[in-house]
N, C-alpha and C positions, 0 to 999 in steps of 0.2 A: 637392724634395718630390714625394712621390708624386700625383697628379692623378685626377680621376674626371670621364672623359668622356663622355657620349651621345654613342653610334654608331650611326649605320646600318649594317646588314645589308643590301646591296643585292639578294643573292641571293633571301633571304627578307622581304622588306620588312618587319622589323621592327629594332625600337630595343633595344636594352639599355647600360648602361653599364659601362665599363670602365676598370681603374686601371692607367694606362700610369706607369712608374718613368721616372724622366730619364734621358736617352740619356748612354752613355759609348763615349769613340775612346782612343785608343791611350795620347795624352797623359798624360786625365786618369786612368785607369784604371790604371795603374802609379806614378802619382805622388801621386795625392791618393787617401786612404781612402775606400772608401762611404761609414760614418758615424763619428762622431767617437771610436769605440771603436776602429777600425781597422777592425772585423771586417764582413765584407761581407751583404747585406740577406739577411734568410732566403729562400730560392730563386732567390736572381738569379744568373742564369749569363751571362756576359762573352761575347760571340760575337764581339767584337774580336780578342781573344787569338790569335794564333795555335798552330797545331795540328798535330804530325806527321802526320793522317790528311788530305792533301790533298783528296781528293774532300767527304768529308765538308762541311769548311772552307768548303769552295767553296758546294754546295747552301746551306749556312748561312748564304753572304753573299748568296746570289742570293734568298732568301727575305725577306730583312731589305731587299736595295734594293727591293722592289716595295712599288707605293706601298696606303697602306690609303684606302680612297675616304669619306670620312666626310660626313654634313653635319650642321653645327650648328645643330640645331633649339635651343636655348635660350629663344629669343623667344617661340616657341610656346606653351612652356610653362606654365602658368597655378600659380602657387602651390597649396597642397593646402589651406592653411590662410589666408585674407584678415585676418581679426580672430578671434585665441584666444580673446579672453574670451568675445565673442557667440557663436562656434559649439561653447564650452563649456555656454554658453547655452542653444544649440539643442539640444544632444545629450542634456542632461541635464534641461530642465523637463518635456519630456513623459512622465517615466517617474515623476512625485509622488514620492510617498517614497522611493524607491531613486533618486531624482534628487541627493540629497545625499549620498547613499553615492558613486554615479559623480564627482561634483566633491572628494570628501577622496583619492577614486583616483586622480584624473587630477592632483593638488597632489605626491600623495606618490612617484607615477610620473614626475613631470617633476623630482625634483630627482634622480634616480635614474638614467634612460636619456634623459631632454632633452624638450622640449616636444615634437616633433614624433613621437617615438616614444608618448611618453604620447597624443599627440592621438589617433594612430591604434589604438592600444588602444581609446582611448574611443568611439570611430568602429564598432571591430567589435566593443564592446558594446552600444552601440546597434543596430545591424543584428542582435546575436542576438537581443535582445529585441524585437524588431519583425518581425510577420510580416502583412503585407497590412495591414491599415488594426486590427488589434489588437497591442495591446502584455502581454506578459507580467508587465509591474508593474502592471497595473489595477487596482483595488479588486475588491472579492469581489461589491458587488454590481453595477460594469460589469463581470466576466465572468457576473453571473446574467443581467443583458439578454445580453451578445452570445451565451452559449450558445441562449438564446432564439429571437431572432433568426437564428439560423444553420441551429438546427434546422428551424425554420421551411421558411428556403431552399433545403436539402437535400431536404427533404420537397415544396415546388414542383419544383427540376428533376428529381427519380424517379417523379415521380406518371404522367407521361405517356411513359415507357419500359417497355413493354409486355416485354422480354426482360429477365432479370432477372441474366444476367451485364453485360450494359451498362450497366444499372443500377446495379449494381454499384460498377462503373469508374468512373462519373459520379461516384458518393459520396465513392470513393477519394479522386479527382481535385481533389475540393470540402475535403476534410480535410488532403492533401497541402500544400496553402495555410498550414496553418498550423501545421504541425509534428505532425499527427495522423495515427494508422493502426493497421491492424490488425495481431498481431503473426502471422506466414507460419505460423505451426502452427493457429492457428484460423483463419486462411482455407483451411488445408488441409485439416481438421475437418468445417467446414461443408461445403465443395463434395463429399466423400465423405458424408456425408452428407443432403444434399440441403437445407441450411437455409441456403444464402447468404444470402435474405428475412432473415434474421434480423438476421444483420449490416448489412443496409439500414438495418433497424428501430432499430437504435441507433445511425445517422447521424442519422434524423431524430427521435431523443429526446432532448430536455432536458436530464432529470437525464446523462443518460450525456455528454453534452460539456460537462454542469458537473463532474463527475468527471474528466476526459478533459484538459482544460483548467486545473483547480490542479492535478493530477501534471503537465503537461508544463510548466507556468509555474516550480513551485516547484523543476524541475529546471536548467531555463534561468535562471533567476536566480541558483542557485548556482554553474551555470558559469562566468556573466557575472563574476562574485565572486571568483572564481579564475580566470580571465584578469584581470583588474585587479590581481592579485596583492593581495589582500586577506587571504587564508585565509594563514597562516602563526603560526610560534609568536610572531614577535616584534609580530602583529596581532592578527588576530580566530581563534583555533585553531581547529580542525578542520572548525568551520562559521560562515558570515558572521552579524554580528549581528542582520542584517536577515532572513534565514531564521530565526534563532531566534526572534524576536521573533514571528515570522508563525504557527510554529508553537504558542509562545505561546495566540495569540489563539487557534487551531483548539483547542486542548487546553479551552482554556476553554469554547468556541461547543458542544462536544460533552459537555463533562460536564453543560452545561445542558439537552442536549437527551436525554442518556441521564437526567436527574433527571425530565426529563415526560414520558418515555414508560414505561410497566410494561408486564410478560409478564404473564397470565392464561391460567390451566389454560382449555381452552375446557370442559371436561366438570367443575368444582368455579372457579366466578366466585371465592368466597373467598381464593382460593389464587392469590395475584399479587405482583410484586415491581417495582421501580422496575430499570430495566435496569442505572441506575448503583448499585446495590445485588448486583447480579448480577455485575458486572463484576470488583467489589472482591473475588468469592467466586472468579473463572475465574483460568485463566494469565496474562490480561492485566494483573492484579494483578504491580509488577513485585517485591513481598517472596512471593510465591507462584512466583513466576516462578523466582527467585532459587536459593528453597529445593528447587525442584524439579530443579533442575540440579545443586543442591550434594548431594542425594540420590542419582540417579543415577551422578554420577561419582564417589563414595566409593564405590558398589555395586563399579563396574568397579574402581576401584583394591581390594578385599578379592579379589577373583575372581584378580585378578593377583597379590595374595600368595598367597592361598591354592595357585594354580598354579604357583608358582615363574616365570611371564615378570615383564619388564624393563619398565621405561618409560622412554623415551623424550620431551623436549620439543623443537620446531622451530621456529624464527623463519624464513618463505622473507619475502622482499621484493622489490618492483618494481626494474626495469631503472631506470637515473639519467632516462631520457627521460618516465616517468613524475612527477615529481617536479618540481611548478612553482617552488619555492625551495628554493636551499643556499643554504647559510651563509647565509642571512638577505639573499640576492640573489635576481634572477632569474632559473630555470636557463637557459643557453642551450640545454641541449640537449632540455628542454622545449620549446623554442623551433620549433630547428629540426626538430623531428617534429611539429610541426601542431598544439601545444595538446593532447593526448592529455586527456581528462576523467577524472575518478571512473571512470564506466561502464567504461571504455575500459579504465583499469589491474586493475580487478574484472576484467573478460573475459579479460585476461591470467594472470590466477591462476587463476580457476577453468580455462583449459584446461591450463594447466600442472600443474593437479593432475589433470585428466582425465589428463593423459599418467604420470602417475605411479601411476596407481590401476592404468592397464592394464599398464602393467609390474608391479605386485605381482599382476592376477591371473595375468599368462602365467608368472611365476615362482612362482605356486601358496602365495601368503605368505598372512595375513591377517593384521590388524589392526583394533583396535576403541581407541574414546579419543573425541575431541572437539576439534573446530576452530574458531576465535576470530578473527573479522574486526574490525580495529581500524582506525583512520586515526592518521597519521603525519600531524603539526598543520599541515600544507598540505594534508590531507583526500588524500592518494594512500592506498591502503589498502597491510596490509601483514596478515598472518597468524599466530596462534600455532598451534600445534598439538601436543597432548598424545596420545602414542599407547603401547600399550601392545602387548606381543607377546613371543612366544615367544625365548626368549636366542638359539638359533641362527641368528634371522632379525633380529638387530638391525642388524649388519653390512652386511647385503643391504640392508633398508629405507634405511638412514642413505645407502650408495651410492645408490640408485635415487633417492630423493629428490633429495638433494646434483645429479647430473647432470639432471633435470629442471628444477631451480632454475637451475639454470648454463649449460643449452642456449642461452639468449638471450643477446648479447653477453657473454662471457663473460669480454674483456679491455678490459673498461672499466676507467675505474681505480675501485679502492674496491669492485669485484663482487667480488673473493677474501675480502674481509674483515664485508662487512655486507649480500651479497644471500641465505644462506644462513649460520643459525648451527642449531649440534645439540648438547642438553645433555644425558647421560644425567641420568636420578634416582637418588640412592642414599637407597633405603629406611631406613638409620640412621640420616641427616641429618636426614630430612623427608619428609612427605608430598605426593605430586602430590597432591593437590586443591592445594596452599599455593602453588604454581607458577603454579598459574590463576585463583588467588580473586581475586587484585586484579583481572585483565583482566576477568572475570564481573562485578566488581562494576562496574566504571570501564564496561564497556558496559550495564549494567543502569539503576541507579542511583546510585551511587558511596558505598554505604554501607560503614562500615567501613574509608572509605579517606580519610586525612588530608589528602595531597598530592598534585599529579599531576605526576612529576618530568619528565616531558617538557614541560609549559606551565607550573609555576610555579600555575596553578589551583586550587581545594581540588576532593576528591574529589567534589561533587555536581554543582558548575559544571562540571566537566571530565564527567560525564557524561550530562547536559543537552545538552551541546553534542555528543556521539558519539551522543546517540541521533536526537538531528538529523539530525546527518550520514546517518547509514543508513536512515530515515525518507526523506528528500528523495530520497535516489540509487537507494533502492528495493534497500537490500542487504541480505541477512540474514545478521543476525550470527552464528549459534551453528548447529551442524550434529553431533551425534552421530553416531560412523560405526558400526558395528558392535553386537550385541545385537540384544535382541525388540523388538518394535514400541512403541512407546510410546504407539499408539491404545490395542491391548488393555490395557494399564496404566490409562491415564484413564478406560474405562470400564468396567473391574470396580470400578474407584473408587466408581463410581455405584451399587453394589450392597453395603448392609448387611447383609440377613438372610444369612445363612449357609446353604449347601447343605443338604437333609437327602435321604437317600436314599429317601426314600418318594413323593420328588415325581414327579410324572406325567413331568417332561422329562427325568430320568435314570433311570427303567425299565431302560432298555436297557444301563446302567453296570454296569459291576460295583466290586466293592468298591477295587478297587486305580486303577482310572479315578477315580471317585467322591472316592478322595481325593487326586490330584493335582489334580484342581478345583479342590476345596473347598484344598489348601492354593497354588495361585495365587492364588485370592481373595484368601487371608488377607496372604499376601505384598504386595499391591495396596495393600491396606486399612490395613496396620500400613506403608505405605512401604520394605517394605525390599525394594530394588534389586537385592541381589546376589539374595536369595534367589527373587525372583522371573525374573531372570534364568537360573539354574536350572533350575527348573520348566518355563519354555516350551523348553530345549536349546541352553543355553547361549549365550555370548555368540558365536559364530562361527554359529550356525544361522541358514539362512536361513528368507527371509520363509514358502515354501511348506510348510517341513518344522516350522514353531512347533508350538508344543501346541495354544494358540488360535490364530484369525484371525479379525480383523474383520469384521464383515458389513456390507455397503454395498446400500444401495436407494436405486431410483429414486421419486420417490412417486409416486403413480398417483391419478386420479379417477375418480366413477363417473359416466355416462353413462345418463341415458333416455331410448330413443327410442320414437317410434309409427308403426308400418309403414302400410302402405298399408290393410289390412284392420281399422284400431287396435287392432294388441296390441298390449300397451307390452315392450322387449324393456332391457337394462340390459348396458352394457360399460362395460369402463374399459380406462383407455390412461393415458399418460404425464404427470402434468403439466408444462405450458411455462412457460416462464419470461415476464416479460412484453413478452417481444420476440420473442417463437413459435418458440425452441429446445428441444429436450428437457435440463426442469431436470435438473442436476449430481447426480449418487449422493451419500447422504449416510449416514452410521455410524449404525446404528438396533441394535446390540448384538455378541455375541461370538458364535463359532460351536467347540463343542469336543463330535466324537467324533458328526458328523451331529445333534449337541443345541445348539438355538437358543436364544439366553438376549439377549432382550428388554432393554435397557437404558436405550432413550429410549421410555417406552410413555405418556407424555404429551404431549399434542397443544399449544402455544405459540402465543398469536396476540398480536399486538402492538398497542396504542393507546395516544394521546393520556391521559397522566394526569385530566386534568379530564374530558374527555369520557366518561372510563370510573365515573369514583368519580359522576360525574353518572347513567350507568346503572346502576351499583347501589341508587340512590334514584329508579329511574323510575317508579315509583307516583305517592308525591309531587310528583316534580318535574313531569313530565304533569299533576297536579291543578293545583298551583300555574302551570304555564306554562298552562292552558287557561284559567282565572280572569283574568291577567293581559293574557292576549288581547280577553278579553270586554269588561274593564273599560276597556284603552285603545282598543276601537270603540264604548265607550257602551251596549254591548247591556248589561249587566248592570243598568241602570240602565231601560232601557226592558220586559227583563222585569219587574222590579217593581213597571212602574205598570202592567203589562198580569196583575199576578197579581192585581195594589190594585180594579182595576175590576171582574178578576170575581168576587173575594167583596163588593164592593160590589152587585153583579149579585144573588149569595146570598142576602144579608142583604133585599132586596128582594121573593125568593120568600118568604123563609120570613116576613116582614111579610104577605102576603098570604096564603099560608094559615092565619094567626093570626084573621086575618080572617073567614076562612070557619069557621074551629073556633067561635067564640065567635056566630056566626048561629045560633042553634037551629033554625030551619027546615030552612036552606040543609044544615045538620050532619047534621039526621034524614034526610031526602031522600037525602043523599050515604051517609051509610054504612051507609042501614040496606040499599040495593041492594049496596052491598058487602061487609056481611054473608051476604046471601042467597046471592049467588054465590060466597063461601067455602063455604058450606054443602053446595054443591050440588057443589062441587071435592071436597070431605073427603069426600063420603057421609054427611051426617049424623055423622061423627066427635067425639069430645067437643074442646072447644077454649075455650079463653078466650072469658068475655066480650066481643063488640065495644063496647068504649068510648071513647070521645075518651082517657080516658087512660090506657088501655093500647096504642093503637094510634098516636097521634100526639106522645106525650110521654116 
């Protein structure tokens, strides 16, 4: 039997092992079979034999007598594994709930490829989920302490680094730790622009490495998931059930917190809405979603009849090394290419298709359609693609594609047959939207779709679990190639009144401008696709040459200052973001024919549902909360004995001059001197009698 020995390398002092075959001489080699089929061991060549090439012969035996110097380190060796169950144990309590996920993996892997292979799987799930003293299966709120905490720390070692590329470094260096970083186009952003500070400023912020922290957790967990070989059709398809479940609870934690926050107009307080009211009204809405797509590409498909081009559908697919299960095993050749992730077969495709987009422009083709990112129930992704174009150039595309697809090992077995399929469409059969409805729907929400013949699934579970998946890996699903913008779509959307030609912003229009406006609008308005497709120059026009184009602003504040002399002087500049970069351009309307058409001309400020509906009653509430104040310090209570005392105080004067009223003396004496000096104030003027009761009653 074949043998597996630790050898040393004396040259290189190192160890590896090796399978030395049992020795055979002349005897036994001609007499007895290698094994008991007769037929000799795959690659074992006989150096006994002799050989008409004497020299040869010779060097061959002189190589075989020198001796191999080995030592047997065996003793050495310390097992990997003491007690399985205990450092099942270990491997798996500290990750809480995905700790029983790791022990049904490491059960179902050991009757599969043997305990000690399973162990080590479970070994380099653990280390991916573990980075310095945080673990990626935390609860939500030990990653709210440790983003916390972290922030914190980052913010001690930069405070006293006066240079602020070392600064820098330092931050890197402290994120690096834990699987965090910035992505190399915004560090190359900032540094041409002068706002590296900025990227400091969100090492040492909270919210940003509680952000920062469930994306790189919920992504390493799904990997750990599939290394374990969990994601598979005959497991958990497309995404683990412990991701799902997580996203679950997110889905929920946010619908509650879009039900208490509302938008209010900041210029008309009346006019507000619960965000998760708003939400159900946008794209995110996914039957809005849906039907916005199913809109569009029946546009493209009428444009295509109407032109006389072809359609074309494309199925490309990942190389086998992407692919952690066949046949319901585990691939080897997943294996030995290092684990390849999600990410990793995504980056595959997208440059693969990069290379294919530049061969149709150097070959001067174009094409327009729609491409559909799906996972294959082990979560490797795979691609539909519906594309539409001119008959002469179907040929070309179909080639140029086809060899892009096939560049990558291209004589694996099973690449000729399932890494690249192409179906044309025949118009009299069927309609291409019907090619793509199901995959729109299965990556949406899975309405309208009974079964998921790849999982066995029903349509909505099966798509629960896809939008998972592209959710976690951070993949976008759907990508329109060709046509007008579908900004200026969405926000001519935003505009009901109808163009009329006397308006102060079309002056300068004339009649036949004026109405290709006003009929893009209408296009917009009523959804129709092709027709507005059209309108902007067709589905091949580029973005420069449309009808409309977008208009994007930065926003800007205003500034007042006071000079030295105090005048007060007023600029504006840029607003920052709150980490001191210049905030992002945002679509503030369309632009057609040097004429500015305002789309978003309402201002949006966000607040705490109670807190706000409490502000629209702050008359009241102010009344009521000052009262409430007074009476739980008791003042309310000592004003009234201090109001009690002094009409007590009152009622005491006017006692006594009742007194003096009813003295006759004291009465004549007293008023008849202030009669006199009335008298003498008027000039003799006519005046009421002075009487005790005209004047004191």
């Amino acid at each position: 039997m074949m043998q597996r020995i630790l050898v040393h390398d004396l040259a290189t002092d190192t160890y590896e092992y090796v399978s030395f075959l049992p020795a055979r001489t002349l005897c036994t080699s001609y007499t007895k079979p290698d094994i008991n089929n007769g037929s000799h061991l795959p690659g074992f060549v006989d150096h006994t034999r002799p050989t008409p090439d004497y020299v040869s012969s010779m060097l061959q035996r002189q190589a075989l007598s020198q001796p191999i110097h080995s030592v047997d380190a065996s003793d050495d060796i310390k097992p990997s594994f003491v007690s399985p169950c205990q450092d099942v144990l270990n491997l798996t309590r500290p990750h809480r709930a995905f700790g029983p996920v790791m022990s049904r993996a490491y059960i179902n892997m050991a009757k599969k490829v043997g305990q000690l292979d399973a162990m080590r799987a479970l070994e380099e799930a653990n280390e991916r989920l573990t980075k310095m003293e945080f673990r990626y299966t935390s609860t939500d709120e030990e990653l709210c302490d440790f983003a916390k905490a972290k922030s914190a720390y980052v913010m001690r070692q930069v405070a006293g680094i006066k240079d602020v590329t070392k600064a820098f470094k330092r931050a890197c260096d402290i994120l690096a730790d834990y699987g965090l970083s910035f992505r190399p186009e915004l560090i190359k952003k900032a540094e041409e622009n002068g706002e590296l500070k900025s990227l400091i400023n969100r090492a040492t912020n909270e919210l940003w490495w509680r952000r920062s922290l469930r994306k790189h957790a919920a992504i390493e967990i799904e990997r750990a998931a599939r290394d374990l070989t969990l994601v598979h059709k005959y497991g958990q398809a497309y995404c683990s059930d412990f991701s799902l479940g997580r996203r679950r609870q997110r889905d929920a934690d946010n619908a509650d917190v879009l039900r208490n926050t509302i938008a209010y107009d900041e210029d008309d307080s009346d006019n507000w809405f619960s965000l998760y009211e708003l939400s159900g009204k946008s794209i995110s809405n996914p039957e809005i979603r849906r039907a916005e797509m199913f809109v569009r590409l029946k546009g493209f498909e009428n444009i295509a009849k109407a032109s006389g081009h072809v359609a074309m559908f494309y199925t490309p697919t990942c190389p086998s090394r992407f692919h952690s299960v066949s046949k319901g095993k585990v691939n080897q050749a997943w294996l030995d290419a290092g684990r390849p992730t999600t990410q990793d077969a995504h980056n595959y495709m997208t440059d693969m298709f990069e290379s294919f987009r530049k061969a149709l422009d150097k070959a001067e083709i174009k094409v327009y359609g729609l491409r559909v990112v799906e996972p294959h129930a082990d979560g490797c992704p795979h691609w539909h693609v519906l594309f539409f174009m001119e008959q002469q150039h179907c040929d070309a595309v179909t080639r140029l594609f086809r060899h892009a697809a096939m560049a990558d090992s291209p004589d694996e077995p099973g690449a000729s047959k399932y890494r690249f399929k192409a179906e044309p469409i025949d118009w009299s059969k069927g309609s291409a939207v019907g090619y793509v409805a199901k995959y729109l729907s299965k990556n949406i929400d899975g309405q309208h779709i009974g079964d998921d013949i790849a999982t066995e699934l029903d349509g909505i579970t099966a798509a629960e679990r896809v939008v998972t998946w592209a959710r976690v890996n951070g993949i976008r699903q759907f990508q329109f190639i060709g046509g007008p913008s579908v900004t200026v779509w969405r926000e001519l959307r935003r505009i009901r009144e109808e163009f009329t030609e006397d308006d102060t912003v079309f002056k300068h229009l004339d009649n036949g401008e004026w109405m290709t406006l006003e009929n893009i609008r209408r296009a917009a308005d009523s959804s129709d696709w092709e027709a507005f497709c059209l309108a902007m120059g067709g589905v091949f026009v580029r973005r420069d040459d449309q009808t409309i184009k977008p208009r994007y602003h930065v926003p800007h504040i205003m500034e007042k200052l006071i000079d030295e002399y105090g005048e007060e002087h007023q600029s504006t500049k840029p607003r920052t973001t709150r980490y001191g970069d210049v905030a992002g351009a945002r679509v503030v309307g369309v632009v057609f024919k040097a004429a500015y058409l305002a789309t978003r001309t309402r201002t949006w400020k966000t607040e705490n549902k109670e807190v706000f509906l409490r502000g629209t009653k702050r008359i009241m509430t102010g009344v009521t909360d000052v009262f409430d104040a007074l009476e739980r310090e008791g003042e309310y209570l000592r004003m009234a004995d201090e109001q009690y005392e002094e009409y007590q105080r009152y009622l005491d004067r006017l006692d006594e001059m009742n007194a003096y009223v009813f003295d006759e003396a004291d009465c004549e004496t007293v008023w008849s001197g202030r009669a006199k000096a009335e008298r003498e104030a008027t000039d003799g003027s006519a005046s009421s009698p002075w009487t005790c009761v005209n004047n004191c009653h």
